[in-house]
N, CA, C and O atoms as CSV, one atom per row, in Angstrom:
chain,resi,resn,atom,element,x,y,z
A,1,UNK,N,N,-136.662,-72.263,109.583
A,1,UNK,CA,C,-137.392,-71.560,110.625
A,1,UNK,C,C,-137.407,-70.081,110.253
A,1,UNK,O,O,-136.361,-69.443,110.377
A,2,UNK,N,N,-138.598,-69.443,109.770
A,2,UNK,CA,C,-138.684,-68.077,109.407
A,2,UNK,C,C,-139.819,-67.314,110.547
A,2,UNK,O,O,-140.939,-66.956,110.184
A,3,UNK,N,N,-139.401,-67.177,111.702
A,3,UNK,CA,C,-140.291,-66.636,112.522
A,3,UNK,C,C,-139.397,-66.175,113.026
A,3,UNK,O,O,-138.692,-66.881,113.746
A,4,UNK,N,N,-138.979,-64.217,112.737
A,4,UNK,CA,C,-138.429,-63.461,113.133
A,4,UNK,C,C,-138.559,-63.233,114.795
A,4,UNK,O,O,-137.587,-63.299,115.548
A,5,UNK,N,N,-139.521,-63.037,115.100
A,5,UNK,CA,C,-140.120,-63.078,116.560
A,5,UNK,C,C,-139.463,-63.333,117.379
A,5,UNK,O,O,-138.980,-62.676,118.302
A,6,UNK,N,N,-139.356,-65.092,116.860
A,6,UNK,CA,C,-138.907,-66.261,117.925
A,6,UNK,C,C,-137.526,-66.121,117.421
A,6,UNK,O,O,-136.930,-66.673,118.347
A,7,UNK,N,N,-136.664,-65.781,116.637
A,7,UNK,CA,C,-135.707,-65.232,116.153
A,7,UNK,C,C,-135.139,-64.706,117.683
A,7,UNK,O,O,-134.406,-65.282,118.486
A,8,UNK,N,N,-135.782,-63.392,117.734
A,8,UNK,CA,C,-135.425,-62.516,118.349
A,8,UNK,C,C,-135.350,-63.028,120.506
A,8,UNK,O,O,-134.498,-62.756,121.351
A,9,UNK,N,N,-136.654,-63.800,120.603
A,9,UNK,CA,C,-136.190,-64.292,121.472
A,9,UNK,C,C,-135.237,-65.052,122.132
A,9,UNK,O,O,-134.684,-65.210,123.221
A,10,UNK,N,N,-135.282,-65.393,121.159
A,10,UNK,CA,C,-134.056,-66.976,121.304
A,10,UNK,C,C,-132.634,-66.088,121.413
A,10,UNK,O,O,-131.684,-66.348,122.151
A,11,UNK,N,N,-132.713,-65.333,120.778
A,11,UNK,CA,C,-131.219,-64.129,120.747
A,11,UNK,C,C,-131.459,-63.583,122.369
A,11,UNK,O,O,-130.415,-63.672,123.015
A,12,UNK,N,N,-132.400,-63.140,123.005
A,12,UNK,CA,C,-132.608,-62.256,124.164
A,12,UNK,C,C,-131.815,-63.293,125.074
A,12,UNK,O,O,-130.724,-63.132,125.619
A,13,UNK,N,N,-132.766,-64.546,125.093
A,13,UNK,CA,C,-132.750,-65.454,126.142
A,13,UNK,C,C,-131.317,-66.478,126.182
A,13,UNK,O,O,-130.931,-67.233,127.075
A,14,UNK,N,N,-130.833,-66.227,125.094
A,14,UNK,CA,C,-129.331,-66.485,125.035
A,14,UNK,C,C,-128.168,-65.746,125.607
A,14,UNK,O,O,-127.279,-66.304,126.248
A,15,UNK,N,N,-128.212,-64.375,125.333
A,15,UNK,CA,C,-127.478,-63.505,126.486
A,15,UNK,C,C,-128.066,-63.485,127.385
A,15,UNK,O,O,-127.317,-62.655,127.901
A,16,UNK,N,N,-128.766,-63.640,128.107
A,16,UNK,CA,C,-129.556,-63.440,129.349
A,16,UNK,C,C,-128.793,-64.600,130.221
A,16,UNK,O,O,-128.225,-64.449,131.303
A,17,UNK,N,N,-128.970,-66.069,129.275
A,17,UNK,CA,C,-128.312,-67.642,129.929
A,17,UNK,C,C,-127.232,-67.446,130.122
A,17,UNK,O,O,-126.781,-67.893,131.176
A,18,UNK,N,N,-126.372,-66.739,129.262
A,18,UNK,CA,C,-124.582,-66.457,129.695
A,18,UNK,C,C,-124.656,-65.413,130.225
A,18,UNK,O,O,-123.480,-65.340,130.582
A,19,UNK,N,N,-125.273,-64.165,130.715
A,19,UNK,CA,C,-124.876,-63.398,131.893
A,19,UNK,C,C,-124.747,-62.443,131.489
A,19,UNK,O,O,-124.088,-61.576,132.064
A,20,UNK,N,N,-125.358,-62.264,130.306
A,20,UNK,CA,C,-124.587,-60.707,129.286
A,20,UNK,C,C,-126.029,-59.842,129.480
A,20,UNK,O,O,-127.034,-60.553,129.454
A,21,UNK,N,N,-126.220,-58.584,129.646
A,21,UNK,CA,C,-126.610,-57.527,129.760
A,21,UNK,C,C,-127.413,-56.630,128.347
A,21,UNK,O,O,-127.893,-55.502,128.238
A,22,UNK,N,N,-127.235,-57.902,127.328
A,22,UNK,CA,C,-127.027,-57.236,125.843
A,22,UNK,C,C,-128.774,-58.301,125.385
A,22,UNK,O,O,-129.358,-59.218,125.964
A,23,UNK,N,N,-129.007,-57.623,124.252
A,23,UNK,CA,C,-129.671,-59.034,123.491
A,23,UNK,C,C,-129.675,-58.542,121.536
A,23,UNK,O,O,-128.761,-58.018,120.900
A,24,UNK,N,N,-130.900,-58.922,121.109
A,24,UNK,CA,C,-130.958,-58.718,120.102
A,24,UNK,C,C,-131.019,-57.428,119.449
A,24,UNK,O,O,-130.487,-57.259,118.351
A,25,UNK,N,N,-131.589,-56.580,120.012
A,25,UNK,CA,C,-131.582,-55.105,119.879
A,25,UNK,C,C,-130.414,-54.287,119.528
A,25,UNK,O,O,-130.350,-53.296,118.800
A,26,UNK,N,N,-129.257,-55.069,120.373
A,26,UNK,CA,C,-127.735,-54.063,120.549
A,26,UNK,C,C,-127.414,-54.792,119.377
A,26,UNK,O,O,-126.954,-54.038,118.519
A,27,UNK,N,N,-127.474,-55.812,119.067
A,27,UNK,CA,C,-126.744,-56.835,117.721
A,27,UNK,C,C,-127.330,-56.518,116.368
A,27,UNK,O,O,-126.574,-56.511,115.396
A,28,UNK,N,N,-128.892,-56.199,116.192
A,28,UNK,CA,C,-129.504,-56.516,115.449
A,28,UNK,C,C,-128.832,-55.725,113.936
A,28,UNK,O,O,-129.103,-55.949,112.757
A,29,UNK,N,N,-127.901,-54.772,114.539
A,29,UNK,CA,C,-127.691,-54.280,112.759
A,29,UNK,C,C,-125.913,-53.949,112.574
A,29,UNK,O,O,-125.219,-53.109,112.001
A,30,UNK,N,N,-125.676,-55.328,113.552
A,30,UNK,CA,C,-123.923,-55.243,113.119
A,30,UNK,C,C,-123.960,-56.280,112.534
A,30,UNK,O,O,-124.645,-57.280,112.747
A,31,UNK,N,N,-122.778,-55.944,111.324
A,31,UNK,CA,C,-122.502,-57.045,110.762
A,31,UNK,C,C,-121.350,-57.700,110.497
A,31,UNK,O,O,-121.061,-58.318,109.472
A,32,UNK,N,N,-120.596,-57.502,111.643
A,32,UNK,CA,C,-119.735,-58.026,111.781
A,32,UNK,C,C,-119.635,-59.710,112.854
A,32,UNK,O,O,-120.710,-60.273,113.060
A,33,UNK,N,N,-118.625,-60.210,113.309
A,33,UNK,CA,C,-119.138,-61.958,113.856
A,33,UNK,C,C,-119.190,-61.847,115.572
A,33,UNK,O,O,-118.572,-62.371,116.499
A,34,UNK,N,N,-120.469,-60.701,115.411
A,34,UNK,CA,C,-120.855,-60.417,116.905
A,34,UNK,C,C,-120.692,-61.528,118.197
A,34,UNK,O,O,-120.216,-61.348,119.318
A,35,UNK,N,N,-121.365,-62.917,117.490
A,35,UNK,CA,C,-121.501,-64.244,118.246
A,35,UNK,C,C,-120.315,-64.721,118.435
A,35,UNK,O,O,-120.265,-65.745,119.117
A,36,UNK,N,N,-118.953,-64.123,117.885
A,36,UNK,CA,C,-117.607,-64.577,118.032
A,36,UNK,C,C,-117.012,-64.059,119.254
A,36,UNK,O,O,-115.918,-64.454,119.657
A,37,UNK,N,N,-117.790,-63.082,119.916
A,37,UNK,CA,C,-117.271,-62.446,120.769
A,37,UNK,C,C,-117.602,-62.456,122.221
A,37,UNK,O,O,-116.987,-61.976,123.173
A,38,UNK,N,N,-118.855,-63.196,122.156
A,38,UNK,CA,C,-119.037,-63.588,123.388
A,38,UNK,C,C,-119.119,-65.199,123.966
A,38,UNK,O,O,-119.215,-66.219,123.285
A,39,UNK,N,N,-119.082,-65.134,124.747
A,39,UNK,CA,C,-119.404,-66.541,124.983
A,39,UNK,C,C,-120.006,-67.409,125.993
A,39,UNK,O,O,-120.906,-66.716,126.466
A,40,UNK,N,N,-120.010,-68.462,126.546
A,40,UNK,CA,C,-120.982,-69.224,127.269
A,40,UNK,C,C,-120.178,-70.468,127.879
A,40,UNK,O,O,-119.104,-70.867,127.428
A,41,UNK,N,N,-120.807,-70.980,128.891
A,41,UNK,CA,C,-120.584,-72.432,129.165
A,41,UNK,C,C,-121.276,-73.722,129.164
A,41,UNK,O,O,-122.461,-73.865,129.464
A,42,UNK,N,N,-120.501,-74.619,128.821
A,42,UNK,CA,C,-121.323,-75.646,128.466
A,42,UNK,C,C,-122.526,-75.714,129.057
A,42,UNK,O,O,-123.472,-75.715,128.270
A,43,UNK,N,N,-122.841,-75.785,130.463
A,43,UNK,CA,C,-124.290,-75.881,131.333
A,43,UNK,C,C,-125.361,-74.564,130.732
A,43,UNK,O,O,-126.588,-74.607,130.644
A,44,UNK,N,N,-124.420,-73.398,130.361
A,44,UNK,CA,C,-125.438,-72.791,129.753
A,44,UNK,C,C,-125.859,-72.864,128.421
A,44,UNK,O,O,-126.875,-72.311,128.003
A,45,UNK,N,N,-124.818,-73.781,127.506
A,45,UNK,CA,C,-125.357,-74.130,126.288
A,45,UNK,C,C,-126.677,-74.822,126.695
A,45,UNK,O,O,-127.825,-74.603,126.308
A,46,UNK,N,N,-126.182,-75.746,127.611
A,46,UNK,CA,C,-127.380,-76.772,127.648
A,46,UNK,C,C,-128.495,-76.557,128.151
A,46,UNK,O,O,-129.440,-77.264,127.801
A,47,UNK,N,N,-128.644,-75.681,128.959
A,47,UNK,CA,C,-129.575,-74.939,129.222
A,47,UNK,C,C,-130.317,-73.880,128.113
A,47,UNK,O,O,-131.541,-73.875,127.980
A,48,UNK,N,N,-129.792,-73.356,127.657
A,48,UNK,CA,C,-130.041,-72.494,126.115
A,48,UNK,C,C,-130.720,-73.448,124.898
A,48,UNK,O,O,-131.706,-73.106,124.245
A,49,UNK,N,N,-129.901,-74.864,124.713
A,49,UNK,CA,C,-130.686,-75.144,123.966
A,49,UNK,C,C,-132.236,-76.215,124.373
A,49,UNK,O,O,-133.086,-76.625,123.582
A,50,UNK,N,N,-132.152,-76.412,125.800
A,50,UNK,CA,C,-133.881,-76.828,125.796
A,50,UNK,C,C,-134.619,-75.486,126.013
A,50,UNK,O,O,-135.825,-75.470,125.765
A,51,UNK,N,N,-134.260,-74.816,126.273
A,51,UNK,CA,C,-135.150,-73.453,126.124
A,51,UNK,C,C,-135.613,-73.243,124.913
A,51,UNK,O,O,-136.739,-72.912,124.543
A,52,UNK,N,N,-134.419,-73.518,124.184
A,52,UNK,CA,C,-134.772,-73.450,122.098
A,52,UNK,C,C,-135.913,-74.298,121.824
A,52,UNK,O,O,-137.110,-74.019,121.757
A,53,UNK,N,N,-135.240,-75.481,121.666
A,53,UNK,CA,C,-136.188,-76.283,121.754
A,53,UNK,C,C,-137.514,-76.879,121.961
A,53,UNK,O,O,-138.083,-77.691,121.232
A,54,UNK,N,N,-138.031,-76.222,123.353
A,54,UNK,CA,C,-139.087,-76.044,123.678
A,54,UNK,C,C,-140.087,-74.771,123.035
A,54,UNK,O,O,-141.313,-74.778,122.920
A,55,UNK,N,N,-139.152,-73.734,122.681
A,55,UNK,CA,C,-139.828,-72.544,121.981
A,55,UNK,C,C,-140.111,-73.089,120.380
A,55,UNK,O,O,-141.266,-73.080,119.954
A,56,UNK,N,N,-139.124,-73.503,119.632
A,56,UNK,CA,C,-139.181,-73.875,118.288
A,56,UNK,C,C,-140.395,-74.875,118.153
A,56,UNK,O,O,-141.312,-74.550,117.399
A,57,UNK,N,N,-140.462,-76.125,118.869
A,57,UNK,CA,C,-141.620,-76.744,119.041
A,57,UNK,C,C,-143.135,-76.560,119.307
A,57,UNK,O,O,-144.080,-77.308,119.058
A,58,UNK,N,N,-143.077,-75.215,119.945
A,58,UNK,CA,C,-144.474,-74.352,120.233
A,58,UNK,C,C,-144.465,-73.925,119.372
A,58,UNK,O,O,-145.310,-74.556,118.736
A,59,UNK,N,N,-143.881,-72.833,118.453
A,59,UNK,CA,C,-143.739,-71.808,117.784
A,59,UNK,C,C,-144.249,-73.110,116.437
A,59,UNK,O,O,-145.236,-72.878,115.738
A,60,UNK,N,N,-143.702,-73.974,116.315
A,60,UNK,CA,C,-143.743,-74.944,115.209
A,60,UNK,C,C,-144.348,-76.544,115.751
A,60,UNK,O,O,-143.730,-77.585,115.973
A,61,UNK,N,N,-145.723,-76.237,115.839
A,61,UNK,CA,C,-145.928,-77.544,116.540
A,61,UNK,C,C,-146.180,-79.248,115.295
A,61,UNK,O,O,-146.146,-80.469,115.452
A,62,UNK,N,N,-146.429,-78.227,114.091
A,62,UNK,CA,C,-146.300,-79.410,113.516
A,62,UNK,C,C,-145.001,-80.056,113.116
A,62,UNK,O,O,-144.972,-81.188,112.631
A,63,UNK,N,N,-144.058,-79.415,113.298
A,63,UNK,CA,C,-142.588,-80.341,113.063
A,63,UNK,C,C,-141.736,-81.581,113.587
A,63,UNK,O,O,-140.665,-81.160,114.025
A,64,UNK,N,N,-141.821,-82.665,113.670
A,64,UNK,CA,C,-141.281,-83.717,114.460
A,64,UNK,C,C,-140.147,-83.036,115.518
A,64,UNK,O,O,-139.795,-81.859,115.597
A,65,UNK,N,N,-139.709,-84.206,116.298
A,65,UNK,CA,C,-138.790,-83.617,117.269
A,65,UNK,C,C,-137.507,-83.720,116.341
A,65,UNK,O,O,-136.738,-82.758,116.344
A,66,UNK,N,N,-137.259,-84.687,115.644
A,66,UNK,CA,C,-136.053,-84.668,114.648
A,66,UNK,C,C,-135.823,-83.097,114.173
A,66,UNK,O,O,-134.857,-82.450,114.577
A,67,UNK,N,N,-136.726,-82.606,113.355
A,67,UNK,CA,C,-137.034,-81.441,112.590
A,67,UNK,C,C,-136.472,-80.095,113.363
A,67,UNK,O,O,-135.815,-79.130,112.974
A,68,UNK,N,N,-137.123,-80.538,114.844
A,68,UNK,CA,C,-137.440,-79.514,115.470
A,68,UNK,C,C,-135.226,-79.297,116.498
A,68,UNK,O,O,-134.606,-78.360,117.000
A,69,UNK,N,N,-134.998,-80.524,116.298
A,69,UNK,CA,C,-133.330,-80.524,116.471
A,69,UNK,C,C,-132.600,-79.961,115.621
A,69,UNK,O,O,-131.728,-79.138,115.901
A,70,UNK,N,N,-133.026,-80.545,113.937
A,70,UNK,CA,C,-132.609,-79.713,112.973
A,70,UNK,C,C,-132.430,-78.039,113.245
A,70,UNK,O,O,-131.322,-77.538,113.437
A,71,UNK,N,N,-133.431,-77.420,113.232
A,71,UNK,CA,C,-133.556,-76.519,113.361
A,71,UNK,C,C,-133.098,-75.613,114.612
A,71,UNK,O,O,-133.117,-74.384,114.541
A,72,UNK,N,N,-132.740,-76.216,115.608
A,72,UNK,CA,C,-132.217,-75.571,116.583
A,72,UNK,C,C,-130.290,-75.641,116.219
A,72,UNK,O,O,-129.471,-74.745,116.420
A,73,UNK,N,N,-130.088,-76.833,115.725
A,73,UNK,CA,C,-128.756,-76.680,115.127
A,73,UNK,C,C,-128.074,-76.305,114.093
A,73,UNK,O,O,-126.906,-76.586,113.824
A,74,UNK,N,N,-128.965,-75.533,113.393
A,74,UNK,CA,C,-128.917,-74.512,112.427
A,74,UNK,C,C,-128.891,-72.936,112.905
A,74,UNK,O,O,-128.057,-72.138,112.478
A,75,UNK,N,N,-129.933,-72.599,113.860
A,75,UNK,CA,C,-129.886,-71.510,114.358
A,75,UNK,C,C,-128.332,-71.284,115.203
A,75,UNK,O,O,-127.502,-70.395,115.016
A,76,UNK,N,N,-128.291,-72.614,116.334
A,76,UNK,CA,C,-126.715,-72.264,116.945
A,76,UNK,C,C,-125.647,-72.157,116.581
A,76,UNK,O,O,-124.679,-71.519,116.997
A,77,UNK,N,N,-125.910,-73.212,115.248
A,77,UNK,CA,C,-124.666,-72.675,114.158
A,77,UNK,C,C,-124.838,-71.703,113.872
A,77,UNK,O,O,-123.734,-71.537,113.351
A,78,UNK,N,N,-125.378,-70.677,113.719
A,78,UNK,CA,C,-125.397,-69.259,113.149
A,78,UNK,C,C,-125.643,-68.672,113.939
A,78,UNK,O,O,-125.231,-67.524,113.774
A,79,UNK,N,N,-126.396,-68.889,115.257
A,79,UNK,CA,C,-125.796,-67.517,116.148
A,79,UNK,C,C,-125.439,-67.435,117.530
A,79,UNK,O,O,-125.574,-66.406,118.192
A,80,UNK,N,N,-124.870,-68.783,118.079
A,80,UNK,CA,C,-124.915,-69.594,119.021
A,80,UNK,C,C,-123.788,-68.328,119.394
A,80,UNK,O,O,-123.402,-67.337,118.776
A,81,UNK,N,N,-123.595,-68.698,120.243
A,81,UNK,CA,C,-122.041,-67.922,121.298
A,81,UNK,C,C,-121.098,-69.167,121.133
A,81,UNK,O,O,-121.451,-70.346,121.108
A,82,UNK,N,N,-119.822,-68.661,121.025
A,82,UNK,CA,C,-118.479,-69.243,121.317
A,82,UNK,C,C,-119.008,-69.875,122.874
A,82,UNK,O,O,-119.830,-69.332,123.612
A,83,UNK,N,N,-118.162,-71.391,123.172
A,83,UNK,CA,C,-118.017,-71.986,124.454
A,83,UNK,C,C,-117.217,-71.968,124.679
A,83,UNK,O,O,-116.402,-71.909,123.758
A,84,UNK,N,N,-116.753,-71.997,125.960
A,84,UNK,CA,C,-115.638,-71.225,126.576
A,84,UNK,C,C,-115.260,-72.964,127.084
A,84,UNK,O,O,-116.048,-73.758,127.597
A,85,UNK,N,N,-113.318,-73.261,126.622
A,85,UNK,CA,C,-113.191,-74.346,126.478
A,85,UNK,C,C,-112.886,-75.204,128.023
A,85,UNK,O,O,-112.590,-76.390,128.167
A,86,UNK,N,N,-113.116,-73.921,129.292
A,86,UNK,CA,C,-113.090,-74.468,130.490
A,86,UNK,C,C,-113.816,-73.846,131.020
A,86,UNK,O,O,-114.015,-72.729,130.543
A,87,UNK,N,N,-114.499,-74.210,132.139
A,87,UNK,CA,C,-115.720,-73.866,132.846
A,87,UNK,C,C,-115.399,-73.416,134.238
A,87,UNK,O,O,-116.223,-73.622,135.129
A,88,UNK,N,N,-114.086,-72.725,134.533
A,88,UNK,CA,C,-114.027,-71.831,135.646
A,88,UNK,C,C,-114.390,-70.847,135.868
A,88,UNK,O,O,-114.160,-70.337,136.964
């Protein structure tokens, strides 16, 4: 997936789902393991990733839905947020 764009959204709309105040802009030129530091809960993973999902699939309409999973679990591996291992 090389569409910086949707890159960048998917980063916005990810802090936005966990509650953070921040997005791609404040991150975009550290390079240190920014995504290590914040984090999320499961309902908002899951919420985060049909949002992905649904964007990657527009953004990429010719890609199967397989493809289009691939690719969302590549991106969260790389810039997903830590889940927070209890949901209080």
């Amino acid at each position: 997936m090389t569409n910086n764009k949707l890159h960048k959204k998917l980063i916005d709309k990810m802090f936005k789902i966990a509650g953070y105040e921040i997005g791609y802009k404040e991150i975009k030129n550290r390079d240190d393991n920014w995504f290590q530091q914040y984090t999320m809960t499961h309902a908002q993973e899951e919420k985060w990733k049909v949002y992905c999902l649904k964007k990657i699939k527009k953004a990429f309409p010719s890609f199967s839905n397989k493809f289009v999973i691939l690719q969302y679990s590549y991106f969260n591996m790389s810039f997903g947020l830590k889940i927070k291992t209890n949901d209080k």
